[in-house]
C-alpha positions as CSV (number, residue, x, y, z in Angstrom):
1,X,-126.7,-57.1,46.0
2,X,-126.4,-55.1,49.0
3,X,-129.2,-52.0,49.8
4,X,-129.8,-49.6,52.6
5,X,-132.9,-50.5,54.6
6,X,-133.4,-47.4,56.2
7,X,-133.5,-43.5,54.3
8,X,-129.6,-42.9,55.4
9,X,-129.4,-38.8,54.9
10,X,-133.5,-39.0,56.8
11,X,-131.9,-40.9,60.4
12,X,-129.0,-38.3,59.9
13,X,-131.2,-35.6,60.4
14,X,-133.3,-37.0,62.9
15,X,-130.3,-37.3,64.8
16,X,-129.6,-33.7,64.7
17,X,-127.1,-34.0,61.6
18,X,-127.8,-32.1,58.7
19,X,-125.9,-32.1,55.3
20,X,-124.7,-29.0,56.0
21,X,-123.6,-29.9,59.6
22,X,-121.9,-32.8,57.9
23,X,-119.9,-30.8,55.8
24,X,-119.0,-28.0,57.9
25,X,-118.0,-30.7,60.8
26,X,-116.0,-32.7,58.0
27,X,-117.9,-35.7,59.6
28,X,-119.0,-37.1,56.2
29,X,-117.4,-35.6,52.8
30,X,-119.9,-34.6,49.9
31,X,-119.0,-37.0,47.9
32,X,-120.0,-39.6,50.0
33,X,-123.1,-38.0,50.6
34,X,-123.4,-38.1,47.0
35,X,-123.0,-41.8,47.1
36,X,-126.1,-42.0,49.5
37,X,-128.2,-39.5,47.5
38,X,-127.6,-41.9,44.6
39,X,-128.6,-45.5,46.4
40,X,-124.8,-46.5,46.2
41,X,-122.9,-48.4,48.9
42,X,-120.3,-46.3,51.0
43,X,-116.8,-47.8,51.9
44,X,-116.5,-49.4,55.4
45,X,-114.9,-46.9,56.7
46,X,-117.9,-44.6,56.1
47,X,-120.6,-47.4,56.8
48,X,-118.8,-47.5,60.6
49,X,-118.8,-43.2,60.6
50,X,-122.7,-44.0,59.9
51,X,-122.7,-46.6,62.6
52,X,-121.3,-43.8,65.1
53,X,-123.2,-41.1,64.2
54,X,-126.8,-43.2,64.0
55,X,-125.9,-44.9,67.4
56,X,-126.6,-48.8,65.3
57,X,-124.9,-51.5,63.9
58,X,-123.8,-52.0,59.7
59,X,-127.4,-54.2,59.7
60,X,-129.7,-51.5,60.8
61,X,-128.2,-49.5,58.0
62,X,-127.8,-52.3,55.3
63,X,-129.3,-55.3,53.6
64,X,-128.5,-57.9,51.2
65,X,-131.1,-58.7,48.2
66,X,-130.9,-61.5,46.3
67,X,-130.6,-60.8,42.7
């Protein structure tokens, strides 16, 4: 199974990006923010958009449990 490791929409706002700036920007659409809210894995291309805007690579963000 594959988790975050880190509270994705808490590094966003350390990093100066709101969910509002998200929207507002287009930078990350609501329902994947959804997708975060609920634990749920985002598509690649989002995971890279993360990447971007966190300034990290796809395992500072993600993990894989066994189980």
């Amino acid at each position: 199974m594959i988790a975050y490791k880190i509270d994705i929409l808490s590094a966003l706002k350390e990093a100066g990006y709101n969910t509002n700036r998200l929207r507002k920007e287009k930078l990350l659409a609501e329902s994947t923010l959804q997708s975060i809210r609920e634990g749920q894995i985002v598509s690649y291309r989002n995971l890279d958009r993360l990447c971007v805007l966190l300034d990290c690579q796809p395992g500072d963000i993600i993990k894989h449990i066994d189980g």
